[in-house]
Residue, then its C-alpha position, 0 to 999 in steps of 0.5 A: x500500500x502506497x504511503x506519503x514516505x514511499x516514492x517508487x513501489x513494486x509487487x511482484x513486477x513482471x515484464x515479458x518478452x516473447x514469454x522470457x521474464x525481462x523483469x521477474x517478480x521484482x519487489x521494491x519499496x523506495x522512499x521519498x528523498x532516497x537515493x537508490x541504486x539498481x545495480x547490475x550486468x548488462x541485460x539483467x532487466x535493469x533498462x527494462x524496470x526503469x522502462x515499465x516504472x516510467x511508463x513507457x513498458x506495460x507491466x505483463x503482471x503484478x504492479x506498480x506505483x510512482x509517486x502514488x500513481x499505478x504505472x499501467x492505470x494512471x500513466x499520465x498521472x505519473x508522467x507529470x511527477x517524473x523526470x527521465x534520462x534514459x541512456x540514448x538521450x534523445x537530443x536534436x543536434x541542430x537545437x541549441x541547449x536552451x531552445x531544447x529547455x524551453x520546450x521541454x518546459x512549455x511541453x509541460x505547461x509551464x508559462x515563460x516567466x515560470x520557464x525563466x526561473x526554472x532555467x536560472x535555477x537549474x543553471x545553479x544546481x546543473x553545470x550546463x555553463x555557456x555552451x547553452x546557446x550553441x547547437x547541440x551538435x557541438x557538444x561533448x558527451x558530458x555535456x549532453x548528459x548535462x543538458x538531458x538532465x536539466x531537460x528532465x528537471x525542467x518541470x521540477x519532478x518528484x521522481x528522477x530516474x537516471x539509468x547509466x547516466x555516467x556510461x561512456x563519461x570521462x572520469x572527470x565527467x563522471x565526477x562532476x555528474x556524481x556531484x549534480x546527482x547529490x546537490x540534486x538529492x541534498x537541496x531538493x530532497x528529490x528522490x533519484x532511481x539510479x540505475x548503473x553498472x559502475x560498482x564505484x557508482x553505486x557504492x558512492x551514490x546509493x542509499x541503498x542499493x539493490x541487486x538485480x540479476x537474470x530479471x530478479x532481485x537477488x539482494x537489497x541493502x545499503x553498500x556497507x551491509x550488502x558487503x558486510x553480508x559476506x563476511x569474508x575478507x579478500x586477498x589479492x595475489x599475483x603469482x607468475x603463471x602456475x594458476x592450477x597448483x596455486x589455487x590446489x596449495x590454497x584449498x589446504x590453508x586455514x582460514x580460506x573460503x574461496x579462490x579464483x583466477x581472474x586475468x593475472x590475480x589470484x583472488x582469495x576469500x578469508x574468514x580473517x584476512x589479517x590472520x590468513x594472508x601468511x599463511x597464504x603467502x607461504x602456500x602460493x611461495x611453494x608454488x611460485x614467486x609472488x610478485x604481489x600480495x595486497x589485502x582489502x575489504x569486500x566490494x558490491x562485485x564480491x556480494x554479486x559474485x557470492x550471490x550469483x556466481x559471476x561478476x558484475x565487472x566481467x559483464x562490461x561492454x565497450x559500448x555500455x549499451x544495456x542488452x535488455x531484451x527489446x520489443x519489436x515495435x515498441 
């Protein structure tokens, strides 16, 4: 039941294609003011969630409501009270940045003065700079990104929905989003559903952060429980060649839960890291030489690899592109 505290809420959420669950049974319940991070590889449903919660998707079963409104019922209702930047940010290269705003906000009844206020205000909160007057063609991709932002705060929504916001950005680009998105949440108090695949992206921004794998919801939780959750401390280890016989020494040690190749690192699970490292160190030395030997807390790519039994950073793309199925037609 929807309540004043709850933004986004979810029961059972299914989304079929061709009979294959894009999004299976998926539960949610995120409130109001909250950052919340979907996190997850390419092509498990993330794109398609978003999709539905947005109403551009029907639900194929259960249900869904934004910001009080079901999505399958209500969907105008809902379109009012959300904002949306989706990856392929939908821009006329012939606009300038300010001609695209201004639309944007007469699409949505505001009158010019209303317009001009919010302009002045978004240009505080977003850093779209003076590049506002040039064609969008000349724009770099951060500032595209920039630009859809503002275009989907324009009406000043309830709900923001961002998904892979930062995918092909800079570093420095990344940052500076990561900064708008928090100025956005902190002075607004704006309720903001990130979707990523970047696991420093979720660790940095989120509230709370749930996992989604294969169309379900495998994991919920702010970033410190989820990966306080496996109880394990990990120890990196690089050793010349001899990956068969190393991970063989280390199944006898003490202390050792796990282990796996991964490109040129040996990547060992430990009950109590500090206790264990020599004793690991001493194994892998009979094997070979160890060129390097580093010791670290767990990260949301170690909860995902714990849960599913794959990695969320194997999953990455160069093109960033989500492999959620598509509908034809759609």
């Amino acid at each position: 039941m929807h309540t004043n505290d709850t933004a986004i809420r979810a029961d059972g959420l299914v989304r079929d294609f061709a009979g294959v669950a894009a999004v299976d049974r998926v539960d949610l319940d995120i409130r109001r003011g909250e950052i919340y991070g979907f996190l997850g590889p390419n092509g498990a449903g993330k794109s398609t969630t978003v999709r539905v919660l947005c109403t551009l998707l029907t639900p194929t079963g259960g249900r869904a409501t934004v910001a009080g409104f079901d999505v399958a019922t209500q969907p105008q209702q809902v379109r009012l009270r959300i904002g949306v930047a989706l990856q392929e940010a939908a821009l006329d290269p012939k606009q300038t940045g300010i001609a695209l705003l201004r639309l944007q906000g007469r699409l949505y009844g505001l009158s010019k003065p209303e317009v001009d206020d919010r302009l002045t205000e978004l240009s505080k909160l977003i850093d779209i700079g003076d590049a506002l007057g040039r064609p969008i063609a000349t724009y770099s991709g951060g500032m595209k990104r920039r630009l859809d932002l503002a275009a989907a705060l324009v009406h000043n929504p309830e709900v923001l929905f961002l998904d892979e916001p930062t995918t092909g950005l800079d570093p420095v680009s990344r940052t500076r989003m990561w900064e708008e998105v928090r100025r956005l949440n902190r002075e607004l108090e704006m309720t903001i559903f990130l979707t990523t695949q970047y696991l420093e992206e979720a660790d940095e921004l989120a509230d709370r952060v749930g996992i989604i794998n294969a169309g379900r919801l495998v994991a919920e939780g702010t970033p410190a429980d989820l990966k306080r959750s496996i109880g394990n401390d990990v120890i990196v280890a690089q050793v010349d060649g001899h990956d068969g016989p190393a991970l063989d020494a280390l199944r006898g040690v003490s202390g050792v839960t796990g282990a796996e190749v991964r490109g040129d690192e040996l990547i060992v699970s430990a009950v109590n890291g500090p206790a264990t490292i020599g004793a690991v160190a001493v194994a892998l030395n009979g094997i070979a030489p160890v060129r390097h030997l580093t010791l670290r807390t767990p990260t949301l790519d170690d909860v995902f690899l714990e849960l599913t039994g794959n990695r969320i950073e194997s999953s990455h793309i160069e093109t960033g592109q989500d492999n959620d199925l598509v509908e034809v037609g759609a």
